[in-house]
C-alpha positions as CSV (number, residue, x, y, z in Angstrom):
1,X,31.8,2.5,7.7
2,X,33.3,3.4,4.2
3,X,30.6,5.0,1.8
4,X,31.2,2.3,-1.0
5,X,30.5,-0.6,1.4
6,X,27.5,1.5,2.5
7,X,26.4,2.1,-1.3
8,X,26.9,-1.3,-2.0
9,X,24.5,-2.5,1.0
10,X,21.7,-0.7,0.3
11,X,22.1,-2.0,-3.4
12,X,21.8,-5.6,-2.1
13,X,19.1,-4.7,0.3
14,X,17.3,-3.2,-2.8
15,X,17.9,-6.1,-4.5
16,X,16.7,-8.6,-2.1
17,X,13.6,-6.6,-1.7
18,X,12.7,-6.7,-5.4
19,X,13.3,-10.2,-5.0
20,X,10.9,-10.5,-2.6
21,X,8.2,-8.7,-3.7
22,X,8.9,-10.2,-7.4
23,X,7.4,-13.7,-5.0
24,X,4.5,-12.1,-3.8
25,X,2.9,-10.7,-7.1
26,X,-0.4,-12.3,-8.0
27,X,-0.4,-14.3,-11.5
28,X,-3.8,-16.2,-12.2
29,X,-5.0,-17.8,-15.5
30,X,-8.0,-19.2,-13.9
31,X,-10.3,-15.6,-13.0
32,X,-11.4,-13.3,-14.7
33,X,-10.5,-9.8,-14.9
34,X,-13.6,-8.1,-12.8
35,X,-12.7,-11.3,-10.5
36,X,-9.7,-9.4,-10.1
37,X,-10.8,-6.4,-9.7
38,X,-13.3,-7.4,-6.7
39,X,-10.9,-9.5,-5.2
40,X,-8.1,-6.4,-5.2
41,X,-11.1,-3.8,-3.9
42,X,-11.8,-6.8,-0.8
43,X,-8.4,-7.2,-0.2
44,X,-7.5,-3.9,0.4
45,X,-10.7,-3.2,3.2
46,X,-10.1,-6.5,4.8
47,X,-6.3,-5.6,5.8
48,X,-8.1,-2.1,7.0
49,X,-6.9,0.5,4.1
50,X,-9.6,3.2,2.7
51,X,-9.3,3.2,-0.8
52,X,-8.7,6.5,-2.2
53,X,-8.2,5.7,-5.7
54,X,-9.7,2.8,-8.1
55,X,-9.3,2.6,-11.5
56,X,-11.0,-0.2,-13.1
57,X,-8.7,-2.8,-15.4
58,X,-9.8,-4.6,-18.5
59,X,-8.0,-6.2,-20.8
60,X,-5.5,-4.0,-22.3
61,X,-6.1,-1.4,-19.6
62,X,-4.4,-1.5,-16.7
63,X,-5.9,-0.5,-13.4
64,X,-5.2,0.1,-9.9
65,X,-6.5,0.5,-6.1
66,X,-4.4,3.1,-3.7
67,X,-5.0,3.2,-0.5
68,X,-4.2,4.6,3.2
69,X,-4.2,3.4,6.8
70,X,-3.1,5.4,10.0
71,X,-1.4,2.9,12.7
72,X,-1.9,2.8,16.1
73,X,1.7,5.5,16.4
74,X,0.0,7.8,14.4
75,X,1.7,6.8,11.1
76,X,0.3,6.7,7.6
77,X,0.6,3.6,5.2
78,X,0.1,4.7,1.5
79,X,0.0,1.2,-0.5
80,X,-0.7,0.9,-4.0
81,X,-1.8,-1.9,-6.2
82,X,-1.8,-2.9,-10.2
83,X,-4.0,-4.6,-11.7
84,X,-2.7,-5.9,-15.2
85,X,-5.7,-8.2,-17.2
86,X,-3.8,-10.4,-19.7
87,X,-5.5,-12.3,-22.6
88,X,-4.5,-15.5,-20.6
89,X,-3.7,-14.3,-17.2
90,X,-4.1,-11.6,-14.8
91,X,-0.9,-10.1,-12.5
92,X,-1.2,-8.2,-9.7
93,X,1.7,-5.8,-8.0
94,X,1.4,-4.4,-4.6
95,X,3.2,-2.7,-2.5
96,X,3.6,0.1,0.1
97,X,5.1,3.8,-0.7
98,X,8.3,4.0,1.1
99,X,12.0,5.3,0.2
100,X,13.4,2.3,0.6
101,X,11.2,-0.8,-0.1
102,X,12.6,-2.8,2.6
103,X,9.1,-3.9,4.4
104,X,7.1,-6.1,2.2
105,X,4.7,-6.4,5.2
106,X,1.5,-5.2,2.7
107,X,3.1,-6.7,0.0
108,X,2.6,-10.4,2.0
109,X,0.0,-9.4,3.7
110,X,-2.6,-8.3,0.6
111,X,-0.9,-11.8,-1.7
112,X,-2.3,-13.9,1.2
113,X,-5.6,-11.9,1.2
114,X,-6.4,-11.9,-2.5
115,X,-5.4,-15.4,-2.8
116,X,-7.6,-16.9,-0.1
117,X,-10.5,-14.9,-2.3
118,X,-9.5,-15.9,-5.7
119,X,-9.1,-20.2,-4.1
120,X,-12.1,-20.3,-1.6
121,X,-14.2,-17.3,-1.9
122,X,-16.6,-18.7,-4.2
123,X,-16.6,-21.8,-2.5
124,X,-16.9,-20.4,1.2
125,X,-19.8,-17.8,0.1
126,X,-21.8,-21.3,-1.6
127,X,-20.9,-23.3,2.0
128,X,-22.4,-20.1,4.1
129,X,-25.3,-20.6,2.1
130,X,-26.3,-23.8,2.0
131,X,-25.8,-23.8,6.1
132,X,-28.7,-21.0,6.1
133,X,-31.0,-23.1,4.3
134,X,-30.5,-21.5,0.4
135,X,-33.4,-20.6,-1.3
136,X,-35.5,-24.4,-0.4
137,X,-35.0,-23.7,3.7
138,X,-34.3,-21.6,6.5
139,X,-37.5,-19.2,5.8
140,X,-37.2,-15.9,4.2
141,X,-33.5,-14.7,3.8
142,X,-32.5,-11.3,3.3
143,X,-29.4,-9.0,2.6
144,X,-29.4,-5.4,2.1
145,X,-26.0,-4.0,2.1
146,X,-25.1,-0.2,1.1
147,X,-21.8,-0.2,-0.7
148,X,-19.5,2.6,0.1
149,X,-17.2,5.1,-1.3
150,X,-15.7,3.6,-4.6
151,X,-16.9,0.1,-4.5
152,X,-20.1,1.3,-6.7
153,X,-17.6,1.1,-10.0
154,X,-17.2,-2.7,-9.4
155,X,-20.9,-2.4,-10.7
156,X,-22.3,0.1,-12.0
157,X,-18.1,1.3,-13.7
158,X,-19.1,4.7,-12.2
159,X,-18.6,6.7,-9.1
160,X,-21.7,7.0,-7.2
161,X,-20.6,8.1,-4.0
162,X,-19.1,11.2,-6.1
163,X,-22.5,12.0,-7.2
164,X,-23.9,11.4,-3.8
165,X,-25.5,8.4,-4.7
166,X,-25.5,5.3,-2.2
167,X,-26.1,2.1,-4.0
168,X,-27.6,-0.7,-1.6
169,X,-27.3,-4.6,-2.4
170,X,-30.4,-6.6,-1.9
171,X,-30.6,-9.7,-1.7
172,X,-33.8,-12.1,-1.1
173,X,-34.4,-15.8,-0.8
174,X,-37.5,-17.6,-0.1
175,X,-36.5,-20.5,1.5
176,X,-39.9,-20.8,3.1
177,X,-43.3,-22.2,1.9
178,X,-45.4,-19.0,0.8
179,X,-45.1,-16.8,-2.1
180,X,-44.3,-12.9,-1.6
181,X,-45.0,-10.1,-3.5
182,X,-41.9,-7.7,-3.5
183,X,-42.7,-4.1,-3.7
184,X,-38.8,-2.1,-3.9
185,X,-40.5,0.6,-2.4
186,X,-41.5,-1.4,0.4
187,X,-37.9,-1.1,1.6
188,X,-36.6,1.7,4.0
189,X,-33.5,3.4,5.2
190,X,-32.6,4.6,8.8
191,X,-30.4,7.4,9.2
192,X,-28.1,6.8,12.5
193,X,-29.2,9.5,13.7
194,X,-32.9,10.5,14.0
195,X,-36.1,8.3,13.8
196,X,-37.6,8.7,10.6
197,X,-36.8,6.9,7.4
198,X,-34.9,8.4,4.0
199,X,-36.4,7.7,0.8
200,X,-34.9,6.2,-2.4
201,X,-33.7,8.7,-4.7
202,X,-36.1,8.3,-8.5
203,X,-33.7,6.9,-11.4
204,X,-34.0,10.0,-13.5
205,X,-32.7,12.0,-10.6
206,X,-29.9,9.7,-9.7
207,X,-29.1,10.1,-13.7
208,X,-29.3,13.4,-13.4
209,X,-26.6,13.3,-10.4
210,X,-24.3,10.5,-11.6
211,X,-24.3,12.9,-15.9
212,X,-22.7,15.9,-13.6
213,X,-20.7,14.1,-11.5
214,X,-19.1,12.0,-14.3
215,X,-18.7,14.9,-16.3
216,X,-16.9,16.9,-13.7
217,X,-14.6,13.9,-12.6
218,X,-13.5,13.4,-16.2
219,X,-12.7,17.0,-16.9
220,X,-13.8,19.2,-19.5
221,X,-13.7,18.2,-23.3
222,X,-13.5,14.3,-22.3
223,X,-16.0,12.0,-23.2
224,X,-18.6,11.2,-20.7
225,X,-21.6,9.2,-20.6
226,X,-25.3,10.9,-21.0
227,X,-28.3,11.1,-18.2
228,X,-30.4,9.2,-20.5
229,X,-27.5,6.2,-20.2
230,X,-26.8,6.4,-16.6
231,X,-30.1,5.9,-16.2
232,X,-30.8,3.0,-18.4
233,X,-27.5,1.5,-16.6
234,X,-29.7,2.1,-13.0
235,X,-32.7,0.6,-14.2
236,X,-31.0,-2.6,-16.1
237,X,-29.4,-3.1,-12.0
238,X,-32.5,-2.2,-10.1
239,X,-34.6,-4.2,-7.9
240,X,-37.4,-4.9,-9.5
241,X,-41.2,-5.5,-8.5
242,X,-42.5,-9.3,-8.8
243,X,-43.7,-12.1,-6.6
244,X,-41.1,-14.3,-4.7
245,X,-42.2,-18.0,-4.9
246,X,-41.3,-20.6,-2.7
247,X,-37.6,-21.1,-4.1
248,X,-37.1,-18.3,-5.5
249,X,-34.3,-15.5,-5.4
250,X,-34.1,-11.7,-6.3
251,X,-31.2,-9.4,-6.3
252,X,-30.5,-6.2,-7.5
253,X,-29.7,-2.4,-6.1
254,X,-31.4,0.5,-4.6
255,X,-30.4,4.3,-4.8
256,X,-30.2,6.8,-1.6
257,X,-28.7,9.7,-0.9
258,X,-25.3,9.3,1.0
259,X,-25.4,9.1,4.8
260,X,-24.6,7.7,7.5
261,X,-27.8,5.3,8.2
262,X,-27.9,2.0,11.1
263,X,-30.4,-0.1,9.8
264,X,-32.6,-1.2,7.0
265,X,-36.7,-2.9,7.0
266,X,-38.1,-5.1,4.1
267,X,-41.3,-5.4,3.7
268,X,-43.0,-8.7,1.8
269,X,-46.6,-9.5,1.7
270,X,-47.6,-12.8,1.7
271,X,-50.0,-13.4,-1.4
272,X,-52.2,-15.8,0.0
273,X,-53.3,-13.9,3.4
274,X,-52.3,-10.3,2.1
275,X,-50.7,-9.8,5.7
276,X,-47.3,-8.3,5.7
277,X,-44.2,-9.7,7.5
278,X,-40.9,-7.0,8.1
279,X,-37.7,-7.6,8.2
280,X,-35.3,-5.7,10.0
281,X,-31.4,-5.5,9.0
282,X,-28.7,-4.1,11.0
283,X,-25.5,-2.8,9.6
């Protein structure tokens, strides 16, 4: 095959590939930035990548995820993906690291993900819930879910796994007819391996952990954020202590040290009779 003729095939299979990945990007004027920032972060761990890299965007700051994912030949998939918040829209680029961009299998593949999320992710979260009874049936409802490795900065902007700092999502719903008094305390940690139970780390320890490793992640000289911040930043997300009437809902985080942990148990006393009722959560 003559080298021109060769030159000018990879040009149009360049081409063609630009083309295509040009009709996959993400353009949305109706979410908002951290919408698409959460929707980016769940798109990436439902197609099965580990996120190595997050950089949060705002508007006029681009950000990013990176990610990898070993295949069943042994191969690793490096994809990346930017996040661009407009005033009036939000684009999205992604696409796997390769010499020649000629598979837009990722590419496709997170587009389809994201936008299923940013159409019917609201709506199918509100459907699951009002099948399980909300917060007016279906008893006592809770969620306790650790988040893991870099998901923490969709919250909290910060890197708690860095400072070896598990934040875990609670959520509570008294769909039933008593009132509750939640105690935070009240709810435990178990490791996977091992029967006892690991307790919560105290805010102005976590503080003191998230200061150092902030500092260090931003490199010397650069601005970081104090102790006595980080710590009002914990507190303002906390799960806090108050009584759960019929109806009602609470939500916020808890703080353990990082691990590897199987399950979780609540504990709520019912006001009226002072008895206490657990509740057991496996992840």
């Amino acid at each position: 095959m003559p080298r021109r003729f060769v030159v000018v095939l990879l040009l149009a299979l360049v081409a063609s590939c630009t083309s295509m990945q040009e009709q996959y990007k993400v353009r949305r004027s109706n979410i908002s930035c951290d919408e698409a920032n959460r929707y980016a972060y769940k798109s990436m761990q439902s197609l099965g990548y580990s996120v190595t890299e997050f950089r949060l965007a705002a508007v006029g700051q681009n950000g990013g995820v990176k990610g990898t994912k070993t295949d069943d030949r042994g191969n690793v998939h490096r994809v990346n993906v930017s996040i661009d918040c407009q005033p009036s829209e939000v684009v999205l680029s992604a696409a796997e690291e390769q010499f020649i961009k000629e598979d837009i299998t990722f590419t496709r593949g997170f587009y389809l993900s994201f936008t299923s999320l940013a159409d019917h992710g609201a709506e199918t979260a509100a459907y699951k819930n009002e099948q399980a009874g909300g917060t007016t049936g279906g008893g006592v409802k809770i969620e306790i879910r650790p988040q893991l490795g870099l998901e923490s900065k969709l919250d909290f902007g910060e890197d708690l796994d860095g400072g070896g700092i598990m934040a875990v999502k609670v959520v509570i719903q008294n769909g039933s007819d008593r009132t509750y008094e939640l105690d935070p305390a009240a709810i435990e940690l178990r490791p996977v391996e091992g029967s006892g139970k690991v307790a919560q780390i105290p805010l102005h320890d976590a503080a003191e952990r998230l200061a150092r490793s902030a500092a260090a992640d931003r490199g010397e000289g650069a601005p970081s954020p104090g102790a006595a911040q980080l710590e009002s930043l914990l507190r303002e997300r906390a799960l806090t202590t108050r009584k759960l009437r019929p109806g009602d809902k609470a939500e916020g985080f808890l703080y353990f040290p990082v691990g590897k942990y199987a399950r979780a148990r609540a504990t709520l006393v019912d006001v009226e009779t002072s008895e206490e009722e657990g509740f057991l959560v496996e992840f």
